[in-house]
C-alpha positions, 0 to 999 in steps of 0.5 A, spaced: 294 209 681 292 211 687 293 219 688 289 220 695 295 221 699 297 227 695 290 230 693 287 237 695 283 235 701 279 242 700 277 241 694 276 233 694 271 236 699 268 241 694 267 235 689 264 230 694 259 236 696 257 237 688 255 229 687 250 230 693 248 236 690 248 234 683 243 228 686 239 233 688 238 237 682 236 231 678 231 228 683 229 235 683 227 235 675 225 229 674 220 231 680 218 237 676 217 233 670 213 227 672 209 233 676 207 235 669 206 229 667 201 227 673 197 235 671 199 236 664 203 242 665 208 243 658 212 248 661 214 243 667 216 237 662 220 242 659 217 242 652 219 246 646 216 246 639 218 241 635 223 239 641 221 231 645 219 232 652 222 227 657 218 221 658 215 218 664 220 212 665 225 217 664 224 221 670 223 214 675 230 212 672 232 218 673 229 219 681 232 212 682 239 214 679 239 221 684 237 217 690 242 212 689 247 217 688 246 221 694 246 214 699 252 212 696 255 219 698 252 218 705 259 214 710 255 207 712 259 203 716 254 196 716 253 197 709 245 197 709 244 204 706 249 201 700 244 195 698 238 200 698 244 205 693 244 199 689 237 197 690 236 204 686 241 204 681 240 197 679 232 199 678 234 204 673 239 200 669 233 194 669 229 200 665 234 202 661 234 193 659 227 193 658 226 199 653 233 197 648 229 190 648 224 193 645 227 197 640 232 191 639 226 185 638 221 191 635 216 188 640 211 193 646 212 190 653 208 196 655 212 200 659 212 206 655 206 208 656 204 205 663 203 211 667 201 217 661 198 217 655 203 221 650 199 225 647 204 230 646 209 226 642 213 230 637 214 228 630 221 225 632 218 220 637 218 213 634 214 209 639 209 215 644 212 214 651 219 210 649 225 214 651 231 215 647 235 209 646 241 213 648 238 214 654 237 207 656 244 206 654 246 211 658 242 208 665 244 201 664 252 203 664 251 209 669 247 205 674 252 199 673 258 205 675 253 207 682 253 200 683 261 199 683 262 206 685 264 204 693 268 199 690 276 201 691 277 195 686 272 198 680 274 205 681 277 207 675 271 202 671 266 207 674 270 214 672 271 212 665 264 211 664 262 216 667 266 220 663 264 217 657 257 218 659 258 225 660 261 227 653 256 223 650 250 228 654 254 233 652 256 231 645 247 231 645 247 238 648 252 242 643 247 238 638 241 242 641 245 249 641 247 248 634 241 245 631 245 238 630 240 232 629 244 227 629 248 229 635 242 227 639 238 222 635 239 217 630 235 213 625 228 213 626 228 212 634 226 218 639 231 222 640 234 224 647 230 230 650 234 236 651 233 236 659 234 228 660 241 231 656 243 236 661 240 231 666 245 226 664 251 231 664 249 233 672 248 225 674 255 223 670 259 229 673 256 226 681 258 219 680 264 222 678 266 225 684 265 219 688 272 218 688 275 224 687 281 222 690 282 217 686 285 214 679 283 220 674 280 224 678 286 224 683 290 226 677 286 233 677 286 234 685 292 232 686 298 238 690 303 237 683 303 241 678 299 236 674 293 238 678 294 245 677 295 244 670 288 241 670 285 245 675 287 251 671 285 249 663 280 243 664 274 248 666 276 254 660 278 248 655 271 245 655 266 251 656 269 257 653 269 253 645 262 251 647 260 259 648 265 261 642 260 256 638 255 259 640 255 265 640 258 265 633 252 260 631 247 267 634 250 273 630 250 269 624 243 266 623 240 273 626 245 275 620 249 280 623 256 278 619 256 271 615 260 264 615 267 267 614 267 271 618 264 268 623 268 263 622 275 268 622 272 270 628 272 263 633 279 262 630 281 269 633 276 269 640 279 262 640 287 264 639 287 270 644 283 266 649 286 260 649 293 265 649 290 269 654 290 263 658 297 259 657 300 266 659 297 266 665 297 259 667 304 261 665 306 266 670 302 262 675 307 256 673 314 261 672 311 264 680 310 257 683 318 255 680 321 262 683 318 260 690 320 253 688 328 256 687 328 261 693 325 255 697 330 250 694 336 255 695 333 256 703 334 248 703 341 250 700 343 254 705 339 249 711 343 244 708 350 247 707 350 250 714 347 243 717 353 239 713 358 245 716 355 245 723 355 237 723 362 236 720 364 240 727 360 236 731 363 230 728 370 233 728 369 234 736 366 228 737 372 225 734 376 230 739 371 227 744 372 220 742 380 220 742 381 223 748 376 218 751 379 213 747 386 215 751 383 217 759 380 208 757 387 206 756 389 210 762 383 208 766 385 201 763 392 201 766 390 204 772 386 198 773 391 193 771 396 196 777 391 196 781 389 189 781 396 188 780 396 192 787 391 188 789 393 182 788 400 184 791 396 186 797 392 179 798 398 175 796 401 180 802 395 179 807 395 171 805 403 171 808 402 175 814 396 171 817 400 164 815 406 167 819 402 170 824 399 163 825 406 159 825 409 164 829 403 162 834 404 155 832 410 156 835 410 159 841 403 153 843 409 149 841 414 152 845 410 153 850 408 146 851 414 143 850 416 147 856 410 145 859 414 137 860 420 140 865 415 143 870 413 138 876 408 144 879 401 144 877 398 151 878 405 153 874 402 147 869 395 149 868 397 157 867 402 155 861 396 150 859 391 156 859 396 160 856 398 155 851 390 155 850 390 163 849 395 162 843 391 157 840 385 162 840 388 167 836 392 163 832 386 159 829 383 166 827 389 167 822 388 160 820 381 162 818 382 168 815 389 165 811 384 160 809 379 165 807 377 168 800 376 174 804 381 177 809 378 182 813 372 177 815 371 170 817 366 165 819 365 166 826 361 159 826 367 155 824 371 159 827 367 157 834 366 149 831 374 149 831 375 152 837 371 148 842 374 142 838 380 143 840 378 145 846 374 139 848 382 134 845 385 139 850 382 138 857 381 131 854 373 130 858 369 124 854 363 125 857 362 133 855 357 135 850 357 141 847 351 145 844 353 150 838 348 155 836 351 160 831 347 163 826 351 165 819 354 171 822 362 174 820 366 179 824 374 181 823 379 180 826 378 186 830 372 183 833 374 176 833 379 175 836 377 178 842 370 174 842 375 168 840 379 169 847 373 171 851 370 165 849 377 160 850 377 163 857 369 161 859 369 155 855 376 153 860 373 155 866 367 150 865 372 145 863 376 147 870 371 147 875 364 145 872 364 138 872 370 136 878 366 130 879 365 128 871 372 127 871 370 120 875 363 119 873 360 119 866 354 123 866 351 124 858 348 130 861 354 135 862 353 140 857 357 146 855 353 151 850 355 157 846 349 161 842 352 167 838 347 171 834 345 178 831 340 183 833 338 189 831 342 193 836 348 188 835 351 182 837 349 177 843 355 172 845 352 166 851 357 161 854 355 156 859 354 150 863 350 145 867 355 144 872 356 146 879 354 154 878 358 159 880 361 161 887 355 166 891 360 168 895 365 170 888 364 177 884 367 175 877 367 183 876 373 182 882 377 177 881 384 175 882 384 170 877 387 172 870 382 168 866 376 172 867 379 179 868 382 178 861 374 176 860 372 183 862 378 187 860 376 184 854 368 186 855 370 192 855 374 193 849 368 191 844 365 196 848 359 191 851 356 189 858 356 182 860 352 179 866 352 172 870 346 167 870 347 162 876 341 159 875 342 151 873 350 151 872 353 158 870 351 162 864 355 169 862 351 173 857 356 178 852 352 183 848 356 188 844 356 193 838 361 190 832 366 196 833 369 200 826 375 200 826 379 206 822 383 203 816 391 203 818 395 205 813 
């Protein structure tokens, strides 16, 4: 039964405080006792007439039992001080086993008389220097309780010895007060001496205390009502019968009234003490059980206004969640036509590009059919670059037809495809071409500008590069195109190995269609281009990738 969690801390404390003081006071008299042992002082071996003193042995044991008490109050983490606790307490208990062996098999080891002569043994005294037999009882079971007493496992073992203890030293004590010799003493044998008596009660009540929060003791520190109850009636229930007694047991041997009335009057000091008590310990429970109701009726309150103000929280939220429930199914709807709208618009898109480029289909094919009926090459080679310019766009839209992306397509395969239909068109073997893209995309805004910048270029190197490749083949006639992403933008770069471009020859001012087309178109992506004669011809476009507004 553990009650630590629900105990009085303040007054675990106060107990835990008396055990170290309750060790003090038995060193303290059992000091004060072997002093008069050691000088021959009566009144420090606390001796009456006719009354025993506490024996030598008693006071070592008793020295040992205090010591051990005090260690075992003192926190040890490696458990050293606790060895040298039990060390102690199992000295008092071989002391206590020593002298019943000797009353048990009638023999004298020597112990009793090791130290001092009792020579002021009183007539009680069966061996001169042997303590009582209750004693050495008392030492054996509140030594072995000391042992055990910071074993959580032997925590009620030691309270109930103690407890035990403590009434056997008092049951001694009232013995003395009343004049009662068998309460301290039996047969023959040594009595207890009156100081070890009051000792006991002191030891007992310390060793008690070592766990106060715990199993019995937790009952009377405990914050319940239980506790309160304890608290309040265990303390008078022992000491105002004991006082009562004695009192009577006064006024009547100094003869002031006689055993009826003396008796009459215990019984009536006992019923308007003990009735003084219930009424006061009954007004304290009825003012602990009117806080309890007022407290109790607060909590009603706090508990009806928290269920009202949950029950309109809850009925918002439900509020809040149907609302929420009918924006999502209108919000799913929405969503539903708008990716049906999308649908719609990419199916629409996926038409357009595939028409465009069939329109353009046709026109390359009428073109090219138109093409057979003319005899005049100059008029032939401007339908055939015509024809070549309405392949270039109408490769954009196949790209992007064929694209999951409508709005941009990959420029690498676009100019993979180009130069390859380019190359079939003029029909040059012996030209390869070097393509150098990175992974770049542009939109059709972009691309098909670039796409017919990059027809026209391609076309002139074909046209009047590599005349002479047309005769003879050369491996190394090379056209090149590298289109890669900078940081300010993009750099486009067509050129050949071939012949080079005229000195003579300002391609910014042309008569011919093709690369006024190319600057036309320069301009229109907002770039610059220039012209590298060096080894053949080499054009370089940079340019910025334009944003177009959204048409609507």
């Amino acid at each position: 039964m553990d009650n630590n969690i629900h105990t009085k801390e303040d007054l675990v404390f106060k107990l835990k405080y008396f055990s170290k003081i309750a060790s003090l006071i038995v060193i303290i008299m059992a000091i004060i006792v072997l002093f008069g042992w050691i000088f021959d002082i009566p009144i420090f071996k606390f001796t009456m007439s006719g009354l025993v003193t506490m024996k030598v042995n008693t006071t070592i044991a008793f020295i040992f039992s205090g010591i051990s008490l005090y260690l075992m109050m003192i926190e040890d983490k490696n458990h050293q001080i606790r060895k040298i606790a039990q060390i102690c307490a199992f000295i008092a208990i071989l002391i206590g086993m020593i002298t019943l062996l000797e009353y048990f098999l009638n023999i004298n080891i020597g112990i009793d008389e090791l130290f001092f002569k009792d020579i002021l043994a009183a007539d009680d005294t069966s061996i001169p220097g042997r303590m009582s037999p209750i004693s050495a009882f008392m030492f054996i079971f509140l030594g072995y309780a000391l042992i055990f007493s910071k074993n959580k496992n032997h925590v009620k073992f030691t309270q109930i010895t103690s407890i035990i203890c403590a009434f056997i030293g008092l049951l001694a004590f009232i013995g003395y007060v009343y004049s009662i010799g068998p309460l301290y003493g039996f047969g023959n044998y040594t009595p207890i001496a009156l100081s070890s008596t009051i000792a006991f009660i002191i030891l007992s009540a310390g060793i008690l205390f070592i766990n106060a929060e715990y199993e019995f003791m937790g009952i009377i520190t405990s914050k319940h009502l239980g506790g309160d109850v304890a608290q309040n009636l265990l303390l008078p229930a022992i000491v105002i019968p004991l006082l009562l007694g004695s009192l009577t047991l006064l006024g009547w041997k100094i003869g002031i009234y006689g055993v009826e009335f003396g008796i009459s009057l215990v019984v009536l000091a006992n019923i308007a003490i003990f009735t003084t008590i219930i009424w006061w310990s009954a007004n304290s429970f009825n003012n602990i059980d009117i806080k309890r109701k007022e407290a109790e009726n607060q909590l009603k309150e706090y508990h009806d206004h928290l269920e009202g103000t949950i029950k309109e929280r809850t009925e918002e939220l439900w509020s809040i969640n149907r609302q929420l429930h009918s924006e999502i199914a209108e919000r799913m709807l929405v969503e539903d036509r708008l990716i049906s709208s999308l649908n719609e618009k990419d199916l629409l898109l996926k038409e357009v590009h595939h028409r465009v480029k069939n329109n353009m289909q046709i026109i390359s094919s009428l073109l090219n059919l138109q093409s057979n009926y003319i005899e005049n090459k100059e008029h032939l080679e401007v339908f055939k670059e015509s024809q070549g310019r309405v392949k270039s766009m109408a490769l954009v839209h196949e790209k992007l037809y064929r694209s999951k992306d409508f709005e941009r397509i990959d420029f690498a395969d676009y100019i993979k495809s180009l130069a390859s239909n380019l190359s079939c068109s003029y029909r040059i073997p012996n030209i390869d071409f070097n393509i150098n893209i990175g992974n770049i995309s542009l939109d059709i805004n972009n691309a098909i500008p670039c796409g017919l910048i990059i027809n026209e270029l391609v076309t002139n190197s074909f046209k009047h590069a590599f005349k002479a490749a047309k005769n003879h083949v050369d491996k190394s006639n090379k056209i090149y195109i590298e289109f890669f992403k900078e940081e300010e933008g993009f750099t486009l770069i067509v050129g050949d190995n071939g012949m080079g471009f005229p000195e003579n020859l300002n391609f910014k001012n042309t008569h011919t269609l093709g690369l006024q087309l190319v600057n036309t178109l320069v301009e229109q992506l907002e770039g610059n281009i220039k012209l590298d004669r060096r080894d053949g011809t080499t054009f370089i476009i940079s340019f910025k990738e334009l944003k177009y507004k959204e048409r609507i």
